[in-house]
N, C-alpha and C positions, 0 to 999 in steps of 0.2 A: 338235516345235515346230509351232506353230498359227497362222494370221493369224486374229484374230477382230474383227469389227466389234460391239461391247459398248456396248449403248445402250438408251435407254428413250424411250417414243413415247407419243405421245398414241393413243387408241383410232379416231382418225381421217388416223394415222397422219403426224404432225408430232414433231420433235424440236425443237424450238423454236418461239416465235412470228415472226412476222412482225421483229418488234425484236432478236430472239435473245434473249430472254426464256424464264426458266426457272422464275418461282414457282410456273407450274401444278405441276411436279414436287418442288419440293421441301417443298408442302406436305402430301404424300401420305404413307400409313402403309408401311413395309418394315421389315423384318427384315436389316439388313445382311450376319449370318452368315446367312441363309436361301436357300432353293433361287434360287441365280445370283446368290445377292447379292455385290456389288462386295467383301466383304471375303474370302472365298474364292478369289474372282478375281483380285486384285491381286497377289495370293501367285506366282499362277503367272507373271504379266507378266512378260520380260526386258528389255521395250522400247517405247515407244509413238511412236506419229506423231497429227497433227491439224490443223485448218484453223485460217487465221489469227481466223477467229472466235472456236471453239472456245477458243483460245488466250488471246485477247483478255478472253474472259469470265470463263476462270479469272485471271489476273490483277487483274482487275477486283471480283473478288470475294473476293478472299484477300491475307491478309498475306505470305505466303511462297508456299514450291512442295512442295505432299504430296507430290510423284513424288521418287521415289530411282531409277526408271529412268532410263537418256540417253531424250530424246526430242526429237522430230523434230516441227518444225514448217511444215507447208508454207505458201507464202505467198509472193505476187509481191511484196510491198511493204518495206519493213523496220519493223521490230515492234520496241520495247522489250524490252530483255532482264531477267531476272528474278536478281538475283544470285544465286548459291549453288545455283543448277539447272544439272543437267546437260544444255544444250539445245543442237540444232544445227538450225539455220533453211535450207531449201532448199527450190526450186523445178526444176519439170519432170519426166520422166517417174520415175513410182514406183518402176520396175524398182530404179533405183541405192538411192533410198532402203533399200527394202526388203532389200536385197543388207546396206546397211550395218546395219540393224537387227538383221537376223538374224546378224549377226559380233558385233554389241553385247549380244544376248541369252543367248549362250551356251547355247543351248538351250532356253530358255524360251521360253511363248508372246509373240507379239507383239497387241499391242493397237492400234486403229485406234480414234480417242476419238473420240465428238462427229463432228458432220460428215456429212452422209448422200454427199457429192458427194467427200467425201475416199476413204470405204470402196467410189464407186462407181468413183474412177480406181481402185485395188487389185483391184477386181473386174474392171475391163475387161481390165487388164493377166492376168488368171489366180491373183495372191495372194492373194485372200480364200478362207477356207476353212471358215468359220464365223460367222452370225450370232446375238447374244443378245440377245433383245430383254426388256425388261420394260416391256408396255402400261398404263398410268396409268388409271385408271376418268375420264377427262377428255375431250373433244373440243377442238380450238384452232379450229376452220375454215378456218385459214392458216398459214402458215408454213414453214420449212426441214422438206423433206418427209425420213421415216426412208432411205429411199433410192429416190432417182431414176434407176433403172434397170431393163431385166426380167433376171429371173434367176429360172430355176430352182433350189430348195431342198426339202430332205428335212427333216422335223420327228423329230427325234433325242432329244427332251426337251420337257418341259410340264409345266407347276401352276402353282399358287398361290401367290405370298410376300405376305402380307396383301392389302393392297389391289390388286397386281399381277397381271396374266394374263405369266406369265414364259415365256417359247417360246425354244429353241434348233435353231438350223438348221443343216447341213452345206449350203454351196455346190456344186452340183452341176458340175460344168467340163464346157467344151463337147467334151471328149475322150472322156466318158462318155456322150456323148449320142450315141445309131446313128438317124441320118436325122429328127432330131425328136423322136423318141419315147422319150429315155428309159430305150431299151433294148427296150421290149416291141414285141412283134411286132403288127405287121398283121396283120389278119382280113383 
């Protein structure tokens, strides 16, 4: 099982606009079944989590709820519920969430939707384990940046899915890291 934060950015590194505006990306060319495309990925999901934005947006744009996973929505406020979804609404440290997820998942990966602030509590806390990113041939100038935190990663995967620069990363954990470095030694 995998935590993966699974998302697509602008080339100047936004996941949204300013608004939480998503037309820059949905007017772009991909290949769904293509290298990291979401329909390969969704296969493996057992569970996902996401911000009350996040949340808000798909709602907002859909009749129903494509997810057949349970998922987790985090959010200090109380949110409309979506009938006929498997959702549980919680607030406060990830640790619990994620505990529940992974009992939900059965083994499968877990998914961290949307949200650069939601994949960056998972990272503080040590469950992020992988980023996917697919960059948009777009700039925004502003907006919900892809993730606002530093963090060391390792580039595990790369190419093309049409108009996409598609990157996958391992999260490096700070228990791997010797004095800084990474692992390599000092000159």
């Amino acid at each position: 099982m995998t935590t993966i934060f699974y998302t697509a950015s602008s080339l100047d590194g936004f996941i949204a606009t300013p608004e939480h505006g998503l037309d820059w990306l949905l007017t772009q060319d991909v290949d769904p079944a293509g290298l990291l495309g979401y329909e390969p990925f969704i296969h493996t999901v057992g569970a996902l989590a996401m911000g009350a934005s996040t949340y808000e947006w798909v709602i907002g744009h859909s009749e129903g709820w494509e997810y057949t996973q349970p998922a987790w929505v985090l959010a200090h406020r109380a949110l409309p519920e979506r009938p006929g979804a498997d959702l549980r609404f919680a607030s406060g440290d990830v640790r619990a969430v994620h505990a529940q997820m992974t009992d939900a998942a059965a083994g499968r990966d877990l998914w961290v939707v949307g949200g650069g602030e939601v994949a960056g509590q998972f990272a503080d806390a040590g469950l992020l384990d992988e980023i996917w990113v697919q960059f948009a041939p777009v700039t925004l100038g502003a907006g919900a940046p892809l993730l606002p935190r530093v963090l060391d990663l390792e580039l595990i995967e790369a190419g093309r899915n049409r108009a996409f620069l598609c990157g996958r990363y391992r999260v490096i954990k700070a228990a791997e890291r010797i004095g800084g470095s990474l692992g390599v030694q000092d000159a």
